[in-house]
C-alpha positions as CSV (number, residue, x, y, z in Angstrom):
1,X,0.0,0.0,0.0
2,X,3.1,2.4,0.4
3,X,3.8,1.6,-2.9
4,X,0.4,2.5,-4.4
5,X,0.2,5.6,-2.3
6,X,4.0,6.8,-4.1
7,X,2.6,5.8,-7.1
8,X,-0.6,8.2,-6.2
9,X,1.3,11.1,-5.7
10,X,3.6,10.8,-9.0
11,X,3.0,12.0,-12.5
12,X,3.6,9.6,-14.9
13,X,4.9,11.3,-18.5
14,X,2.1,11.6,-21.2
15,X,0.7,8.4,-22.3
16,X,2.4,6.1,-20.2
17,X,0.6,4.7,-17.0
18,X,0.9,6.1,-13.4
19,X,1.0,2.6,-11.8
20,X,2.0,0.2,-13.8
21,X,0.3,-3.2,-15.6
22,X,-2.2,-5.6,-13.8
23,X,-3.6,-9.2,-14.7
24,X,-7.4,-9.2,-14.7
25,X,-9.3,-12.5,-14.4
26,X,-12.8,-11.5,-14.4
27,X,-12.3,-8.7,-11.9
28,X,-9.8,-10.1,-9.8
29,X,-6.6,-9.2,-9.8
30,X,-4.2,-12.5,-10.6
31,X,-0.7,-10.6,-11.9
32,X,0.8,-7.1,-11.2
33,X,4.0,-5.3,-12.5
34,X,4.9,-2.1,-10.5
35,X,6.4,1.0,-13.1
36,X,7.5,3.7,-11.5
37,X,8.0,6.4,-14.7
38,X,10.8,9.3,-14.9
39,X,11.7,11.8,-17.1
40,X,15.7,11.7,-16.5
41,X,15.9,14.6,-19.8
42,X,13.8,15.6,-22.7
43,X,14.9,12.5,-24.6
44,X,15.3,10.2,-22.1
45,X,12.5,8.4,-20.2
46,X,13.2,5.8,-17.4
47,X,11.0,3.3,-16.4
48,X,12.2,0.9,-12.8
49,X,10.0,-2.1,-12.9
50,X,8.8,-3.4,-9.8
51,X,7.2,-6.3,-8.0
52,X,6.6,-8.4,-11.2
53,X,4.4,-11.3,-10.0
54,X,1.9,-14.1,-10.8
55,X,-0.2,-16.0,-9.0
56,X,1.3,-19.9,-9.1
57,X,-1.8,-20.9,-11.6
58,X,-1.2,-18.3,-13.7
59,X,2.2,-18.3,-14.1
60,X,2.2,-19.1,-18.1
61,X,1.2,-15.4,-18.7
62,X,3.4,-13.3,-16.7
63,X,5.6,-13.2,-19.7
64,X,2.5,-11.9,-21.8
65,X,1.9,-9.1,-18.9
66,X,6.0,-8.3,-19.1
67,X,5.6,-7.7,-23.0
68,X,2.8,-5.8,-22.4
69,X,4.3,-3.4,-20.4
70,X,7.4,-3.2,-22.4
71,X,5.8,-2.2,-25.6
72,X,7.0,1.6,-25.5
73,X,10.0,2.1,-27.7
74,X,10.9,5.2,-26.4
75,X,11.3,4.1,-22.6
76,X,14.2,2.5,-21.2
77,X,13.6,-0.1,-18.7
78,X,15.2,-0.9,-16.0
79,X,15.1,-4.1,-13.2
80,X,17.5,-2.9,-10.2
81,X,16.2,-6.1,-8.2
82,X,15.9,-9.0,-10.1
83,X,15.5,-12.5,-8.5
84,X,18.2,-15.2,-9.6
85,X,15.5,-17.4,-11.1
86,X,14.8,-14.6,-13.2
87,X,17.9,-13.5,-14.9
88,X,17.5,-16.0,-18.1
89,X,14.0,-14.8,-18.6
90,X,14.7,-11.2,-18.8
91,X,17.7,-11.4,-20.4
92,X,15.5,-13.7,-22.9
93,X,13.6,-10.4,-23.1
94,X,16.4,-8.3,-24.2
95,X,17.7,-7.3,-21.3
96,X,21.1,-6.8,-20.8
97,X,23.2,-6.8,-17.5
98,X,24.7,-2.8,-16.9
99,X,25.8,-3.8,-13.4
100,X,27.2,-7.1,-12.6
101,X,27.3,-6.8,-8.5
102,X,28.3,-4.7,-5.9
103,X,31.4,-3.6,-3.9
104,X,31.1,-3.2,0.1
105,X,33.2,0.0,0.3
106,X,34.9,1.3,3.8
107,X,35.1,5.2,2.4
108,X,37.1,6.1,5.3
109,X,39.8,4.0,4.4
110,X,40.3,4.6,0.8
111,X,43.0,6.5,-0.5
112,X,41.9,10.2,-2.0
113,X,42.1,13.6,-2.6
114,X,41.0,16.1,0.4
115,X,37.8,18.3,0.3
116,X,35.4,19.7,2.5
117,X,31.7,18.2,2.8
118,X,28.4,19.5,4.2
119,X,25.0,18.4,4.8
120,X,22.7,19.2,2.4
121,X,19.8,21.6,3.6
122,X,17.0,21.3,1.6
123,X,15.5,24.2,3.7
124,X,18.4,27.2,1.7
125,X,18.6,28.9,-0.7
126,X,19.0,27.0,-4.2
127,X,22.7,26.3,-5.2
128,X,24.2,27.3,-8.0
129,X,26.6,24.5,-8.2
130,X,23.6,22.7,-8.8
131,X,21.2,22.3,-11.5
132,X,17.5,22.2,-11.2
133,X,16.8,18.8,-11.5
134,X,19.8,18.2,-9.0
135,X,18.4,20.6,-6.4
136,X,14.7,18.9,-6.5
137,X,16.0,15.4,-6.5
138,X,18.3,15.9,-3.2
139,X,15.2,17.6,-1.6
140,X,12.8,14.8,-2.6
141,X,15.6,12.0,-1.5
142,X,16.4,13.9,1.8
143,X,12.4,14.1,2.8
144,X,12.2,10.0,2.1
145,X,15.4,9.7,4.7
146,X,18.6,9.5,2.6
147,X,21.6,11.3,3.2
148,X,22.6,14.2,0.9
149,X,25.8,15.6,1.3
150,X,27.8,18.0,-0.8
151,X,31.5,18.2,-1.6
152,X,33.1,21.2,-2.4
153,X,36.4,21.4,-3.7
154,X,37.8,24.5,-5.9
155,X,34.8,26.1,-5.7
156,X,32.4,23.1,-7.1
157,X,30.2,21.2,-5.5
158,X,29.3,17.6,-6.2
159,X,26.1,16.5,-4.8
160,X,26.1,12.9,-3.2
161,X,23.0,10.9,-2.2
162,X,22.8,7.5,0.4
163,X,19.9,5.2,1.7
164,X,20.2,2.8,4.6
165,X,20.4,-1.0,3.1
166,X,20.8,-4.3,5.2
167,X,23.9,-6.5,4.1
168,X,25.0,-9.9,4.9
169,X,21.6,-11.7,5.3
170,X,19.9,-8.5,5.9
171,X,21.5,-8.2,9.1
172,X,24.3,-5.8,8.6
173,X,23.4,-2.2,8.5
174,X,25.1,0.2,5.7
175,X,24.7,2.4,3.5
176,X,24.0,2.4,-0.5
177,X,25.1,4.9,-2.5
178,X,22.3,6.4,-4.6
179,X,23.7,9.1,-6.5
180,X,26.6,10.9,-8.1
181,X,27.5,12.9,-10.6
182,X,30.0,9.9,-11.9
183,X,31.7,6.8,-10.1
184,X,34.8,8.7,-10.4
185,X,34.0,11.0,-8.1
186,X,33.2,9.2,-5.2
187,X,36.6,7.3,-6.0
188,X,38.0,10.9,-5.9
189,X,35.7,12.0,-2.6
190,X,36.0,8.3,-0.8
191,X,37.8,9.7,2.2
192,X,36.5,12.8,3.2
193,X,32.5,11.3,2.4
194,X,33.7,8.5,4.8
195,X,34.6,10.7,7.8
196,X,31.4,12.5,6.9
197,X,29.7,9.2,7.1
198,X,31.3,8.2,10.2
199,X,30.2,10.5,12.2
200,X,26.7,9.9,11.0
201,X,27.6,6.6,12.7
202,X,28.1,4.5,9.0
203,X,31.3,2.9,8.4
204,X,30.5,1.0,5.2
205,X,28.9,2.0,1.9
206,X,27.8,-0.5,-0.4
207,X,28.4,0.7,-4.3
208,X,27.0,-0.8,-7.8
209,X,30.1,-2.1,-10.3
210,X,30.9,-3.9,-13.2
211,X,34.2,-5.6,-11.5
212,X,36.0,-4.2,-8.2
213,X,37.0,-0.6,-8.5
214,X,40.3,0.2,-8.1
215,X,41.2,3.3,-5.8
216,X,38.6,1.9,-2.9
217,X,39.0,-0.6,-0.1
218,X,36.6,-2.9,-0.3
219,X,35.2,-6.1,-1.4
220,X,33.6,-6.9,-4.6
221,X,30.2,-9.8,-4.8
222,X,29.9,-10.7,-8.0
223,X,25.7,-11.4,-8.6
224,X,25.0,-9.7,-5.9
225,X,22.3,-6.9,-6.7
226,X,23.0,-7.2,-10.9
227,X,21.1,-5.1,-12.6
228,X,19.5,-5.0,-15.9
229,X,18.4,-2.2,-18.8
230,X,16.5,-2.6,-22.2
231,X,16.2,0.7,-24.1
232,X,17.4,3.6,-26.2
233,X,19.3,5.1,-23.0
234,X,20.7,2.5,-20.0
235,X,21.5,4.2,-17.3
236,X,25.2,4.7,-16.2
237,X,26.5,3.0,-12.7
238,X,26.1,5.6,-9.5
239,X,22.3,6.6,-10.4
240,X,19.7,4.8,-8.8
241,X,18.1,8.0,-8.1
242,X,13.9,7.7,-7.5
243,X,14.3,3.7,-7.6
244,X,12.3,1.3,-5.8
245,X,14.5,0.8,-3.1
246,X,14.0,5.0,-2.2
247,X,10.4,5.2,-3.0
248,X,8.8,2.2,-2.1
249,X,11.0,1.3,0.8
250,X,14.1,-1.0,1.0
């Protein structure tokens, strides 16, 4: 129901729908896929798919409800939380992996360069060492209980956004990060976001790569948390801005 009421509150771009696909069997609902719609630019439209699901007896159609709600050309998709059993189906679908796993970063002990970082306020004034779309994003991410912080170095600032994940068996606490400007930069930003971090009480940050990143202290889990794009535009590694995870709940 938390996801519905998100859903409620969103505008979906023109022509596409605000919740997403259902499976009707004589007015009961037997199949669901969640969509949660973006406009990332102009040209670029971003659909996450969530909670794709069948009931047992109607299994044989979920594939016919997945078409169905891939059927707009101009969209890419994207499927941040697949289940292993899942992987040759989607990628039967034309899918393709962007993300093979994820790295369990200790910031604080990477090697890199010096800056000085700050909490984001989402009550100032607007920065403008940040665009629009930046500036509304860390506000809406901030109100839903993810860490903005900014980095300024030479007078630029580089906007960082995390969200509390569970790790090892769901039991370890950390952080995920959910947004930068590029990978490279939170290479370049590891130590000083990690004393940041630390004294926010979070010593480890779990990050989205295609192999283990050099310049960070850490360990990489290949299959862990791959994800998947099918589209004109797949989205680049460090942006899971508006995803499930943030606006449905992790």
């Amino acid at each position: 129901m938390r996801a519905f009421d998100t859903l409620m509150q969103r505008e979906a771009p023109e022509g596409l729908p605000r919740y997403g696909y259902l499976l009707d069997l004589d007015g009961a609902p037997v199949g669901v896929i969640l969509m949660i719609f973006r406009v990332v630019e102009e040209d670029d439209i971003r659909c996450n798919i969530s909670s794709w699901y069948a009931d047992s007896a109607y299994r044989g159609y979920a594939s016919l409800l997945i078409a169905a709600a891939l059927r707009h050309k101009n969209v890419t998709y994207v499927n941040i939380s697949p289940a292993p059993h899942t992987w040759s189906v989607i990628e039967a679908q034309g899918f393709r992996r962007y993300c093979n796993g994820q790295m369990l970063t200790a910031p604080i002990l990477s090697p890199s360069e010096d800056a000085r970082v700050e909490a984001f306020d989402p009550g100032a004034a607007a920065r403008p060492a940040l665009t629009h779309s930046e500036q509304q994003m860390m506000i809406d991410h901030v109100a839903r209980g993810c860490i903005g912080l900014l980095v300024h170095q030479n007078d630029r600032a580089h906007p960082f956004l995390f969200f509390p994940r569970r790790f090892l068996w769901n039991k370890a606490p950390v952080l995920q990060l959910a947004y930068c400007r590029s990978l490279d930069d939170y290479v370049r930003f590891a130590r000083p976001l990690g004393r940041a971090l630390l004294a926010r009480g979070h010593l480890f940050v779990i990050v989205d790569a295609v192999e283990k990143i050099d310049g960070l202290k850490g360990v990489f889990f290949r299959d862990r948390g791959p994800k998947y794009a099918k589209g004109p535009r797949p989205p680049r590694i460090g942006d899971l801005s508006y995803c499930e995870n943030i606006l449905f709940g992790a």
